[in-house]
DRENVEX-547770 format. One record per residue (C-alpha): x, y, z. Coordinates in Angstrom, 3 decimals, padded with zeros to 6 digits. Last residue first. Example, Ala and Ser with C-alpha at 12.3 -4.5 7.8 and 13.67 -1.06 7.14 Angstrom:
# DRENVEX-547770
R        c1        c2        c3
R   013.670  -001.060   007.140
R   012.300  -004.500   007.800
This chain:
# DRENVEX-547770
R        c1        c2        c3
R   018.190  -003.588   017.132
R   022.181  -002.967   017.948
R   022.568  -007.140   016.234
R   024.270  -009.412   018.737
R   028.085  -009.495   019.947
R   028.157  -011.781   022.901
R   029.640  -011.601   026.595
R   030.536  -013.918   029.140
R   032.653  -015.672   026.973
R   036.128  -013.871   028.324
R   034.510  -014.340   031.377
R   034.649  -018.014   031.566
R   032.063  -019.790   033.999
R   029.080  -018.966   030.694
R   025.937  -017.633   030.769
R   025.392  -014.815   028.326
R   025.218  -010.938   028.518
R   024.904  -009.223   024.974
R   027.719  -007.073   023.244
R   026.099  -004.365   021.000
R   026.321  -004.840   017.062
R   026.073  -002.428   013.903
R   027.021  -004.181   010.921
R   023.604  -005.659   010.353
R   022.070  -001.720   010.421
R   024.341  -001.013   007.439
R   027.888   000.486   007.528
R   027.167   004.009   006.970
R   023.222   004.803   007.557
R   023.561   001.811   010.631
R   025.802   004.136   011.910
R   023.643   007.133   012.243
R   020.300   005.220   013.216
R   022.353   003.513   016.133
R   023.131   007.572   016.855
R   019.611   008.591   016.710
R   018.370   005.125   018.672
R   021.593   005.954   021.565
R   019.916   009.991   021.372
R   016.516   008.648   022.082
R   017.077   006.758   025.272
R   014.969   009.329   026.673
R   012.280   008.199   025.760
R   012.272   005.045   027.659
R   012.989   001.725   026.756
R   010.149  -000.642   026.195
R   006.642  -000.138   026.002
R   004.693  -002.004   023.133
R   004.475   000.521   020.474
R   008.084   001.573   020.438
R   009.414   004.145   022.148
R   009.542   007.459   019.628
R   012.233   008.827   017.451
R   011.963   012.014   015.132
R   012.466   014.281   018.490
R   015.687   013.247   019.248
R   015.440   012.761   022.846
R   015.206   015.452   025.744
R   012.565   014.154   028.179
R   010.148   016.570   027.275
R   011.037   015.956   023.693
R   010.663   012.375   023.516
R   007.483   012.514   025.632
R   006.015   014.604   023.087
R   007.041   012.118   019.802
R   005.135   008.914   021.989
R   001.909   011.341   022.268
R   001.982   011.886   018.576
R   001.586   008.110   017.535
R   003.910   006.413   016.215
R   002.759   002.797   015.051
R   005.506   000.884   012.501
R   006.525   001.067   008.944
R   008.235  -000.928   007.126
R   008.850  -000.117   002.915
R   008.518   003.982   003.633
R   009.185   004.705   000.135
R   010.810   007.548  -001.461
R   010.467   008.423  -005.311
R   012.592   010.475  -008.003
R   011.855   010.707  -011.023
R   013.550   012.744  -014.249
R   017.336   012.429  -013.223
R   020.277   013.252  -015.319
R   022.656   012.165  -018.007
R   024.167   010.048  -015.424
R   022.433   011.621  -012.279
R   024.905   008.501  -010.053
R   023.620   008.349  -006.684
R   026.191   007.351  -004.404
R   026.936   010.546  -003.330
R   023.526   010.440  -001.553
R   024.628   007.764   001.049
R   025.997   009.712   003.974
R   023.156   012.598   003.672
R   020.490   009.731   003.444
R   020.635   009.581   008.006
R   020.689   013.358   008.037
R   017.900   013.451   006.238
R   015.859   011.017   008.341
R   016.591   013.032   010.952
R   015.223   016.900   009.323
R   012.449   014.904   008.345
R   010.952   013.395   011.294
R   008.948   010.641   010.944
R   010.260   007.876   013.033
R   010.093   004.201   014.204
R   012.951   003.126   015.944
R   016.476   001.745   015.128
R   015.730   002.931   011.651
R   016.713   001.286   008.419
R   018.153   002.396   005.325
R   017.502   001.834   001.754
R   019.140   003.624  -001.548
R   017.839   002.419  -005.318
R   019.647   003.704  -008.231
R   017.991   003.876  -011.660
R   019.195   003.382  -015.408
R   016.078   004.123  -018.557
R   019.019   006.510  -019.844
R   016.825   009.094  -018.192
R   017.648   008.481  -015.117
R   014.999   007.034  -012.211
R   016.092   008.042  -008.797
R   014.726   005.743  -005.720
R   014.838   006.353  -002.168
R   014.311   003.068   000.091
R   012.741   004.097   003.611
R   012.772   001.201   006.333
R   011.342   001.762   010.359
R   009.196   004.405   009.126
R   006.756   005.952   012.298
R   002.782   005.844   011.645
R  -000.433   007.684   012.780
R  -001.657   007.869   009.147
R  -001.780   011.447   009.059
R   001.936   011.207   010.270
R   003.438   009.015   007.976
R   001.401   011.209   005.095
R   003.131   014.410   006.591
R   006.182   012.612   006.934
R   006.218   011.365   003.055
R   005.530   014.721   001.828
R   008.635   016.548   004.162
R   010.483   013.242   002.967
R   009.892   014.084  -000.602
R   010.814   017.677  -000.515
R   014.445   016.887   001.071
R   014.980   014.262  -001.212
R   014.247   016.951  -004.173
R   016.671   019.034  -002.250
R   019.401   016.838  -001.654
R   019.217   016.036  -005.335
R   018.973   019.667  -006.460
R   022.584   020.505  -004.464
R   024.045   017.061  -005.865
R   023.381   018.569  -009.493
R   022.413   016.303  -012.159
R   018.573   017.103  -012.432
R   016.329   016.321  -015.563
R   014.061   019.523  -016.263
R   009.979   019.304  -015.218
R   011.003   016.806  -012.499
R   008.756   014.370  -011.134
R   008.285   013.299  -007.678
R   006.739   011.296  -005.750
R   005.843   009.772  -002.496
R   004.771   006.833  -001.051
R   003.732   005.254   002.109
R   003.051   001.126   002.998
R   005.407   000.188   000.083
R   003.792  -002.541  -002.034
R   006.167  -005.375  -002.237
R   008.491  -006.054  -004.915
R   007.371  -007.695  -008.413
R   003.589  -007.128  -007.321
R   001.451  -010.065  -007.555
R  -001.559  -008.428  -009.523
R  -004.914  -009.864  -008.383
R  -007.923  -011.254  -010.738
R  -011.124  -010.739  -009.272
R  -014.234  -012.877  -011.113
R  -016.971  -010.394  -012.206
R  -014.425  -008.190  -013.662
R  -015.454  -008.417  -017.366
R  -012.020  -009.828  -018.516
R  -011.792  -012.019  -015.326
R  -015.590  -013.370  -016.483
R  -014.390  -014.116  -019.797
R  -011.203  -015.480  -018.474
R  -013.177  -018.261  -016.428
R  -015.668  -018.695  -018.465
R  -013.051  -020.291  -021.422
R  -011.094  -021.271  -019.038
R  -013.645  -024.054  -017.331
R  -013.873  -026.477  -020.630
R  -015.147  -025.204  -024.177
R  -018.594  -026.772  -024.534
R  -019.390  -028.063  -020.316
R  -018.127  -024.613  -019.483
R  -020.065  -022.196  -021.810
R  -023.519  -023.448  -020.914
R  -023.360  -023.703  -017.667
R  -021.331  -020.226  -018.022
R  -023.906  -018.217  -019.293
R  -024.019  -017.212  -023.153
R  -025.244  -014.174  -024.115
R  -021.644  -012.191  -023.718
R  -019.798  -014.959  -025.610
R  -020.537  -013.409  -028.828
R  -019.410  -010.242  -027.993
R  -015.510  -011.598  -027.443
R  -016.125  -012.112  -031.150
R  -015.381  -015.159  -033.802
R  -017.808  -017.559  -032.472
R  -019.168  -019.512  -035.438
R  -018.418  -022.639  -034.193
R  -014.919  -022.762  -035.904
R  -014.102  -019.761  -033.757
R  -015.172  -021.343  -030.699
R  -013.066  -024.222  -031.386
R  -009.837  -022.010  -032.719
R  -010.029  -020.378  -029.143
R  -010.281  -023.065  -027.480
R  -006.928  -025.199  -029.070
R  -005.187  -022.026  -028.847
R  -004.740  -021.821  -025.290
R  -007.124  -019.078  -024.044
R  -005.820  -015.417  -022.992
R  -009.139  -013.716  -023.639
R  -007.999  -012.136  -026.439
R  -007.678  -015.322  -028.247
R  -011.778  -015.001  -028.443
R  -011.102  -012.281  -031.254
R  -011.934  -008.625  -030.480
R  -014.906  -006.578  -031.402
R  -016.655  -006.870  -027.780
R  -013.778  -005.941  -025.710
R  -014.645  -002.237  -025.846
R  -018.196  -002.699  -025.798
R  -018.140  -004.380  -022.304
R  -015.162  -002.388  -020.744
R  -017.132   001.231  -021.770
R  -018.525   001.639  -018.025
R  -015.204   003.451  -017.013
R  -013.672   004.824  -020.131
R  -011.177   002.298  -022.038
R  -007.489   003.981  -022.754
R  -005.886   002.232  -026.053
R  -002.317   003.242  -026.880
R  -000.550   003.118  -030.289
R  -001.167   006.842  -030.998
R   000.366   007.554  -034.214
R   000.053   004.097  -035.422
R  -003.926   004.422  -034.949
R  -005.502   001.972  -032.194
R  -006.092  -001.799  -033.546
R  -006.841  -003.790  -030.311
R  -005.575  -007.208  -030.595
R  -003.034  -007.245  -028.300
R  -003.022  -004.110  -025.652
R  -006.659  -004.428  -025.707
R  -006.448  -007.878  -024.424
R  -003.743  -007.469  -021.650
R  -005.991  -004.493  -020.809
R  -009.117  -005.982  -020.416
R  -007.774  -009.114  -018.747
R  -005.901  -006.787  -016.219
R  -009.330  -005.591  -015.569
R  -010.812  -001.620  -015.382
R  -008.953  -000.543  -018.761
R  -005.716   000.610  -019.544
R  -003.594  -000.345  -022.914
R  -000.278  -000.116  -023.947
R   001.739  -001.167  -027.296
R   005.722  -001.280  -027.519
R   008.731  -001.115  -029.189
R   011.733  -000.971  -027.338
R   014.960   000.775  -028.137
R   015.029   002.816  -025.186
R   013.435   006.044  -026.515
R   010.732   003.232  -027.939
R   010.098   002.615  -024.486
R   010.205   006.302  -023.112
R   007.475   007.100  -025.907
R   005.524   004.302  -024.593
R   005.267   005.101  -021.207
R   004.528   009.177  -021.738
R   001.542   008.039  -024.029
R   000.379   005.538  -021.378
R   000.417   008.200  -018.942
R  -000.689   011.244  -020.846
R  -003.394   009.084  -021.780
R  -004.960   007.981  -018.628
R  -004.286   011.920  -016.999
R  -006.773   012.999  -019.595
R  -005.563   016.437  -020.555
R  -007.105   016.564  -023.576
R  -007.089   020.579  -023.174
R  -006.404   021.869  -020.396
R  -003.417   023.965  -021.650
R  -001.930   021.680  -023.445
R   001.588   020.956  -021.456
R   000.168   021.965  -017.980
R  -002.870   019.961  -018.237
R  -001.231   017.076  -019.226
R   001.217   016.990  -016.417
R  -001.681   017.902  -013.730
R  -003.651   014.957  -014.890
R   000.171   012.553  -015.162
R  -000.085   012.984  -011.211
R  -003.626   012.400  -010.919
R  -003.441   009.063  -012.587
R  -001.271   007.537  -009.576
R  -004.424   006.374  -007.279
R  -004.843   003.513  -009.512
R  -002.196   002.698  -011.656
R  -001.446  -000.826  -011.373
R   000.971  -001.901  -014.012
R   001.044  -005.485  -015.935
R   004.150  -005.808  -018.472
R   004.314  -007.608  -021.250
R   006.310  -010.103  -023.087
R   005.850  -010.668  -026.771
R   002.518  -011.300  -028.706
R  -000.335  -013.212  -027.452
R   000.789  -016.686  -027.869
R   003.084  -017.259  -024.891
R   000.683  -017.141  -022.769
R   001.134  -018.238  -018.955
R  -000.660  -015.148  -017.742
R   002.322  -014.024  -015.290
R   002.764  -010.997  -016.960
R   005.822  -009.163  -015.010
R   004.491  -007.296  -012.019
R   004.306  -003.196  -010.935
R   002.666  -001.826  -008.260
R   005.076   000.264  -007.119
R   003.636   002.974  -009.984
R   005.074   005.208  -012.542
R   008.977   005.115  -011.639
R   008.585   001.544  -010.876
R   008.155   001.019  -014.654
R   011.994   000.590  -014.670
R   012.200  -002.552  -012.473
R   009.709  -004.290  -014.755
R   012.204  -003.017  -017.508
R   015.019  -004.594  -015.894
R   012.748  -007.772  -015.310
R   012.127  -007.816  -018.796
R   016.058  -007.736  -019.683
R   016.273  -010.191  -017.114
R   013.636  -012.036  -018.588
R   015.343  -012.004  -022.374
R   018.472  -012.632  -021.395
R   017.574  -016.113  -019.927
C-alpha cells in the first residue's frame, strides 16, 4: 500500500512535465520496479529552449534535457531511476529496462526511424511477456527482439500464444497502445518554468498573471471560454499545491479570472521555493467573440459571455462576475439561490439550489 501511494505521489509530481501522465499499467511485475509512463509530445520544445540556453546550442536536444532534468530531480528525491523515450510506450518501457546506457547518463533517447534497431539487441522479456514466453523463445534459439522481426504473426501466434505478436507489434507501433492518463487531459495548458525558484507572493501573482494572459490567448484562438482552471505550483522539495475554481460562465478574460485566484493564492505554500508553475483550463465551453461584444455594449463584465445555447442576457454579467466571486471563497457548491416550488405552504414555497 505505501509503495503505490508513494508512486502515485510521484505520478502526481511528473505533472510538472506533461498532464499526460499514468502509472504503468503493463501488468509486469518482472521488469524491474514501478515505472512511470509520460506523454511528451508537444512539450519537448520547452526543455529545446532550456538546453540551448545552458550550452550554448550545443547538444541541445530538447529529448535529453528532459529525461536528464527528470532523473536528476529523482535521485534529488531519494529515488533512483532509469528513463527512456522512444515513438511507443513499449519502446520505452523496454529501453528503460534492459537498455545498457553509460552510468553517467542513465537515459536512452531513440531518434525517429531508429525504433527498429534500437529494440533489436534486447532480450524478448523486453517486450513485457510473462516469463514462461520469454524463456520459450529463448530456449528456441530466440534470444533478440531482432529475431522476431522475420517472423509474421501466423507464424508467431500459433508457437508462443497471441502476446507474444501482440507486444511485438505494440513495441513497433503497428498496433496503438493508449496511455490512460492519471487525471484527465486539460483542454488548454500553459507553462511555466522558472530560471530561479520563487518564494515571494509578489512573483507568484505575477507568474499567475503571465500564465493566464498565455492561457487566454490560446482560449481565445480556439474560440473557447474556461468554465474550470486548476493552477498548479511544483516546489522543489518534489511538494506541489493544486488551486481550482469554477466559473458561473464561460470566460477568458484575464484581468477576471485574476481577481477570482487573488482570494486563494495565500494558500500556496513556496516552501523552499517554486520551479513550475502550470494553469489548466480543465472545462471549457464555446465563447465566441461576438458573445464578449454584446457583454460590453450592454455593460457586463467583459470576461463573461451568455452561454452557447441562449439564455440570460448579457447583461446579467455583473450577477455571473459576482457568483464567480463567491464561488472563488466558499466554493461554487456553497453558493445557492432560492428556487420556486409548488407547495400550499409558503414557508416551502421556496428552495435553496446550486447559483449555476
Amino acid at each position: 500500500m505505501g509503495d503505490a501511494q508513494a508512486l502515485a505521489r510521484l505520478v502526481e509530481w511528473c505533472g510538472r512535465y506533461t498532464p499526460w501522465v499514468a502509472a504503468d499499467g503493463s501488468g509486469c511485475d518482472w521488469g524491474g520496479a514501478a515505472g512511470i509512463l509520460l506523454d511528451v509530445t508537444g512539450c519537448i520544445h520547452f526543455f529545446a529552449e532550456a538546453g540551448a540556453e545552458e550550452s550554448g546550442g550545443a547538444d541541445a536536444s530538447g529529448e535529453a534535457v528532459l529525461l536528464a532534468d527528470l532523473v536528476a530531480r529523482l535521485a534529488r528525491l531519494g529515488f533512483g531511476a532509469r528513463a527512456a523515450l522512444a515513438e511507443t510506450p513499449g519502446a520505452a518501457w523496454a529501453l528503460a529496462r534492459f537498455a545498457d546506457p553509460s552510468p553517467a547518463r542513465p537515459w536512452t533517447v531513440v531518434p525517429a526511424g531508429a525504433l527498429r534497431a534500437a529494440l533489436a539487441p534486447l532480450p524478448p522479456a523486453a517486450l513485457r511477456l510473462p516469463p514462461a514466453a520469454a524463456e520459450l523463445l529463448e530456449r528456441l534459439g530466440l534470444r533478440r527482439i531482432g529475431d522476431l522481426f522475420e517472423l509474421p504473426p501466423a507464424v508467431l501466434a500459433p508457437r508462443f500464444g497471441p502476446e507474444v505478436a501482440r507486444r511485438l507489434a505494440q513495441a513497433l507501433g503497428a498496433e496503438a497502445e493508449p496511455i490512460s492518463p492519471r487525471r484527465p487531459a486539460p483542454a488548454q495548458l500553459a507553462r511555466r518554468v522558472f530560471a530561479e525558484p520563487i518564494v515571494a507572493s509578489g512573483d507568484i501573482a505575477l507568474a499567475l498573471e503571465q500564465l493566464l494572459g498565455g492561457l487566454c490567448r490560446k482560449l481565445e484562438a480556439a474560440g473557447l471560454g474556461a468554465r474550470r482552471l486548476e493552477l498548479t505550483s511544483y516546489r522543489v522539495d518534489g511538494g506541489w499545491r493544486r488551486l481550482g475554481l469554477g466559473t458561473s460562465r464561460p470566460s477568458r478574460d484575464p484581468a477576471h479570472l485574476k481577481r477570482l485566484f487573488a482570494a486563494q493564492l495565500e494558500r500556496i505554500d513556496p516552501g523552499f521555493g517554486i520551479e513550475v508553475m502550470t494553469l489548466a483550463a480543465t472545462a471549457t465551453q464555446g465563447l465566441s467573440a461576438l458573445q464578449l461584444a454584446l457583454a460590453d455594449a450592454e455593460g457586463g463584465d467583459a470576461g463573461v459571455g451568455d452561454t452557447e445555447g441562449g439564455g440570460e442576457a448579457a447583461g446579467d454579467g455583473d450577477l455571473a462576475a459576482l457568483i464567480d466571486r463567491l464561488g472563488s471563497r466558499l466554493g461554487l457548491g456553497n453558493v445557492r439561490r432560492l428556487s420556486p416550488r409548488e407547495s400550499y405552504l409558503p414557508e416551502r414555497a421556496v428552495a435553496p439550489v446550486p447559483a449555476l
